[in-house]
N, C-alpha and C positions, 0 to 999 in steps of 0.2 A: 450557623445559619448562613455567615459567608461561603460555606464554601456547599451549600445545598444547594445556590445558586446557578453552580456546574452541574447540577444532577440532571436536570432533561436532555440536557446536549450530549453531555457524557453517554448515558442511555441509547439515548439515540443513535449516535455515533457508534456503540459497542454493538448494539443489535445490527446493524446494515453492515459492518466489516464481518460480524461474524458468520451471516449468511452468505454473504459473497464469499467469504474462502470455505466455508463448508460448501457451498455449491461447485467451486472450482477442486476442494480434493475429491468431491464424488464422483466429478468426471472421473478424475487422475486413477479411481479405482474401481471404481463400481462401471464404467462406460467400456471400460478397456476391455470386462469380462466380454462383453457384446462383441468387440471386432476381431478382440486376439492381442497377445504379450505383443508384438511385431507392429502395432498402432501407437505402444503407447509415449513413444518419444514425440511425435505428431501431435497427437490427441493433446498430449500436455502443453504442448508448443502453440497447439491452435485455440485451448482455451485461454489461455493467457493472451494471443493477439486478440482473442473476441473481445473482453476485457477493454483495453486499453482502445481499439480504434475508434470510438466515441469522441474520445479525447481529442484526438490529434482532430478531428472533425468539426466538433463540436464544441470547443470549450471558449471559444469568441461567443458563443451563444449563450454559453453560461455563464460569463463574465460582466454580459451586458448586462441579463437577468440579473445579479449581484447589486450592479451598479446601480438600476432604473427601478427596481421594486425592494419591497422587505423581504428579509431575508431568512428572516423568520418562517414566514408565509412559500417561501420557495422551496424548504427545507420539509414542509409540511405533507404539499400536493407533491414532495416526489419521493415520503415517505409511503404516503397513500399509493403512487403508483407500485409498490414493492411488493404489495400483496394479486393485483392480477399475473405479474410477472412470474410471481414464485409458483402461482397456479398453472402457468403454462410448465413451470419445470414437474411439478408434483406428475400433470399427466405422462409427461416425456418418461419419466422413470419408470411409474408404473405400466408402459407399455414399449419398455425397451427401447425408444425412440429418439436416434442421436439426436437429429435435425430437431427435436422440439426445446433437448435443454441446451442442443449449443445456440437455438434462437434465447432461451431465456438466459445463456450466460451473456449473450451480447445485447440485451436488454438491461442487465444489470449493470453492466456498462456503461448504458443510456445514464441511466438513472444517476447514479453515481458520479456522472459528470456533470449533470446537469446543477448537482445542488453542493457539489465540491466546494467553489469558491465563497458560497454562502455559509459553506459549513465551516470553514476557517477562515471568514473573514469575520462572522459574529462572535469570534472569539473576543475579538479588543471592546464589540459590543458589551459583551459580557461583566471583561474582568476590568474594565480601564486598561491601562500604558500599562501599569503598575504592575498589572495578570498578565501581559503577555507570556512570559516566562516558564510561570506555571499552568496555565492553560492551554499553553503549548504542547509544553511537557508531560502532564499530563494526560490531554488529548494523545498524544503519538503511545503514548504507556498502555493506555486503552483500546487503542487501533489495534497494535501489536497481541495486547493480551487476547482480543478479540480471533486475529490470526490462531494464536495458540490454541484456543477453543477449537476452533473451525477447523484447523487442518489433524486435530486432536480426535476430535467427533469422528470427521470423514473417514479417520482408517478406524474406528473402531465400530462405525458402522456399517462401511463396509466389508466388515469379517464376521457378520452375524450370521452373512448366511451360511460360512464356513465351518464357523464354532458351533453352531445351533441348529445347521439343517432346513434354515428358512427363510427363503427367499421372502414370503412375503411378509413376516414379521421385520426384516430389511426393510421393505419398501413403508411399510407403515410407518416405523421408526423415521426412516429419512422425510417423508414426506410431511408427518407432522411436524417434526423439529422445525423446515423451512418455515411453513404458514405461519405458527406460533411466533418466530423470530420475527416476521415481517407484522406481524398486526401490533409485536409487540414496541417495534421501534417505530410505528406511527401514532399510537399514543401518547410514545414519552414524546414524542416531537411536538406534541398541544399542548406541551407545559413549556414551551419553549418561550420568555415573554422579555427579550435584550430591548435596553434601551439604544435604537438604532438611529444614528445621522439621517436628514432627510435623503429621501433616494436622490440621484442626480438623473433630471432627465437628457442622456444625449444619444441623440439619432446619427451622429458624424458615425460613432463606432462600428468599425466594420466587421461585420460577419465571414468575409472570406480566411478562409483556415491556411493560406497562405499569405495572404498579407497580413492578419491578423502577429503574428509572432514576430514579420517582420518592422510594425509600429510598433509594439511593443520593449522588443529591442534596442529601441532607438529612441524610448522612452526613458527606458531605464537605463539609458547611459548618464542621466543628468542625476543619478544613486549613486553615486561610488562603491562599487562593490556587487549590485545587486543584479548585474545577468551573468558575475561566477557565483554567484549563490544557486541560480536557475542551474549553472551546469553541474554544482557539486551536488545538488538536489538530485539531479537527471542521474546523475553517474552513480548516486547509493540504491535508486531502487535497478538502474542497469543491474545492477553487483546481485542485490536484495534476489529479481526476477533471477537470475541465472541461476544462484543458490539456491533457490526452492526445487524450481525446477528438476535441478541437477540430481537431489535428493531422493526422489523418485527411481532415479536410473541408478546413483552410486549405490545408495541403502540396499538396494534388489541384489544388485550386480557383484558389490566387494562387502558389503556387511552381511551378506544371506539374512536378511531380517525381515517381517512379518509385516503386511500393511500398518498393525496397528502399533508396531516399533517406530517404525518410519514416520510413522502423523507424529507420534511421542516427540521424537528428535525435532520434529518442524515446530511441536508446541512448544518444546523448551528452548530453539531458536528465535522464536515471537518473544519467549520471557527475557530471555537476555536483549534483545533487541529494548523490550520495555522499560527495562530497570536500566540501561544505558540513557532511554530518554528523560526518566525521572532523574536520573543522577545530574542529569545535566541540566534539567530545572532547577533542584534543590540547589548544586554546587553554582549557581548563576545568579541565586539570589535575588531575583528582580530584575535582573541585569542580563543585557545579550552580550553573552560570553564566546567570544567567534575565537581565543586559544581553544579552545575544548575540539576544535575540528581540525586541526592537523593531529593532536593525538590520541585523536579516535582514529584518523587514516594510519597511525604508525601503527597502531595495536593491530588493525585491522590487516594492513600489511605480513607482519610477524606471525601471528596464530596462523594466513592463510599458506605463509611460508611454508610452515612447520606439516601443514595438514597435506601439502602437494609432496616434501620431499620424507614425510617420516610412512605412510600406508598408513596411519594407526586404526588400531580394533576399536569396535566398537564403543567401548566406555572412553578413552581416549581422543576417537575422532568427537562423542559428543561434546566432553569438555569443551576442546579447543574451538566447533563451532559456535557453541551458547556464548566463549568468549569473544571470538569473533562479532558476532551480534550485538554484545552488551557498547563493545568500540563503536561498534557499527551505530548504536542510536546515541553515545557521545557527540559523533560525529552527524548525527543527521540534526539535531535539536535546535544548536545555534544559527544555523543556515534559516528552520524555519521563523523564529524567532526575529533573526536580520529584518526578513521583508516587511513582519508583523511592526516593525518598530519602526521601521525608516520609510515604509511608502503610506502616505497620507492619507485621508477621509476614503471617500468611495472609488479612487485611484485603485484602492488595494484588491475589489473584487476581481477587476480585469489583467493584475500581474499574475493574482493566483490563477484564474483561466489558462495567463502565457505558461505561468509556471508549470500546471499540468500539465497541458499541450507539449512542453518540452521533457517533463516526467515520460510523460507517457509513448513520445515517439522512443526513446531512449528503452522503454519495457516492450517495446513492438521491433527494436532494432533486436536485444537480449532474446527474443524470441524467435528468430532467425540464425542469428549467432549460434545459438545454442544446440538449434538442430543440427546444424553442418557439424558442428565441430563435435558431437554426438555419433553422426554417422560416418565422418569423415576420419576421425580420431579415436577418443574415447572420452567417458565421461571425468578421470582424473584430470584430459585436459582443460576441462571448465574450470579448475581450479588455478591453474598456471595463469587463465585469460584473466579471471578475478583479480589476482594477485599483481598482473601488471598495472592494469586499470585500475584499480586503488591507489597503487605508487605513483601513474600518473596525476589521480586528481589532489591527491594528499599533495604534490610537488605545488599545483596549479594554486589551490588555494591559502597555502602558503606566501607564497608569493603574490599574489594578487586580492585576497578576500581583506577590507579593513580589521585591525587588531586582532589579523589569525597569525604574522607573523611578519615579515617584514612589512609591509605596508601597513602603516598607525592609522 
């Protein structure tokens, strides 16, 4: 019965990630047919910045919302906006129409920003002090498994019209999956019932998306620790965004394998990333265990080592990425857990806003990055840039995060 407790959020939470990255791999394959092979390093590049520009805009706005109202109730009406959204992608598909689903990917964007901070800040609502860990941990287990779905479905849906000769049993397939996903994650969102702090009312908080991260920063200097959490945050889904990405173009390029190989690799990417977050719940016991995140950056370092200088084939490169990944949510868990524990009452809704705001320029920088050094290079080189950029944060937070290594 305690742990039934997590079923609506959980719910909810799995349904809206898993339609956002099943909408984002149908771009990556089903959209590409429409322009041409020669789009789709772009196309991938620009649905992931639709994605994220919300954020970096908009998450002073969602952070207030957090703070000023229930959060419960915010998680609700931006459940409910999920389904006219998914209705503008449904038309977009069924009539080949880039401009309508790259408007509903960056709708869902909106959306997702909007009730982010709510959506893990009712976490401590939920579980007490006590749940952070697990709730955490779990929550990121379910994000990720959600991914795995999502990016799972998306190549195997779009090879139906391949294997089967029919575009439109494609299009019916994709278009119901979305709807059903969206009505179904604003249901479980009306079982959502946290015992929630009174809201705080304050008008001081500013909306501008540039000063906004720059009070905030200067808020959480008085955290020891808690704006390299924001950049070790920033720097795993950097890593996280590049790797998906990238899989797209290497999978095609050096593994010669099939849309629906390629979703496979990115679901059992999601699963390792998952069970790296549960491991790090269970092994934290209640407790935020900030060692667990320099050796997630070592592991994560070594597998991507091995994956830049050895070529491996197919069965081999997926090992070592699922391993990669499993380090990879080692490393991501005690970071979120830090903020969950150490920033105070209704404080916490407007760090998570900073902290996305800083997620997310960091997945809009990767998505940039990514194309140059794609057309500039080649796609092996995205692994060399991972691999530094790991080593770098792995160094950083070592040194600077409390009780990840030298600093107690």
């Amino acid at each position: 019965m305690r742990r039934f407790k997590w079923f609506p959020l959980f719910s909810t939470n799995f349904a809206g990630v898993l339609n956002d990255n099943l909408l984002k791999t149908l771009i990556g394959f089903v959209c590409v047919a429409w322009l041409g092979p020669d789009s789709k390093a772009s196309l991938v590049s620009m649905a992931a910045a639709l994605l994220v520009v919300p954020y970096i805009f908009l998450s002073p706005w969602s952070g207030k919302l957090a703070k000023e109202h229930p959060k419960a109730k915010i998680i609700q009406w931006a459940k409910l906006a999920e389904i006219p959204i998914m209705t503008i992608a449904v038309i977009g598909f069924i009539f080949s129409n880039i401009y309508l689903v790259m408007s509903s990917m960056l709708l869902m964007g909106l959306q997702s920003c909007i009730y982010s901070p709510s959506k893990y800040g009712i976490i401590r609502d939920i579980g007490g002090k006590e749940g952070i860990s697990f709730g955490t941990g779990a929550m990121e287990m379910i994000t990720f498994m959600a991914v795995l779905l999502g990016t799972f479905l998306g190549g195997v849906i779009s090879d139906v019209d391949e294997n089967m000769g029919s575009r439109h049993l494609e299009i019916i397939i994709l278009c119901s999956t979305l709807m059903v996903l969206a009505i179904i994650g604003w249901l479980a969102s009306l079982k959502i019932h946290p015992h929630e702090s009174t809201p705080k009312d304050d008008s001081d908080d500013t909306l501008n998306p540039i000063l906004f991260p720059i009070r905030w920063f200067k808020w959480s200097k008085q955290v020891l620790g808690l704006n390299y959490t924001v950049l070790g945050l920033s720097m795993f889904w950097l890593i996280g965004s590049m790797v998906q990405m990238n899989l797209y173009i290497y999978c095609e390029k050096y593994l010669k394998i099939s849309n629906t190989a390629t979703g496979t690799i990115m679901a059992l990417v999601a699963v390792g990333i998952g069970a790296g977050c549960y491991a790090a719940g269970v092994i934290s016991n209640h407790k935020v265990n900030t060692r667990l995140v320099p050796i997630g950056g070592i592991g994560m370092a070594i597998t991507m080592f091995v994956i830049f200088i050895s070529k491996p084939d197919t069965t081999l490169f997926t090992v070592l990425i699922v391993t990669f990944a499993f380090f990879a949510g080692l490393f991501k868990i005690p970071l979120n857990a830090f903020i969950q524990d150490r920033v105070k009452g209704r404080e916490l809704g407007p760090v998570i806003a900073y902290n996305n705001q800083m997620v997310f320029v960091a997945i809009l920088i990767s998505a940039g990055v990514f194309s140059l050094i794609v057309k500039t290079f080649d796609s092996r080189i995205v692994f060399l840039v991972i691999l530094l950029i790991t080593i770098i944060t792995t160094l950083i937070t070592f040194i600077k995060l409390p009780g990840a290594g030298i600093r107690k």
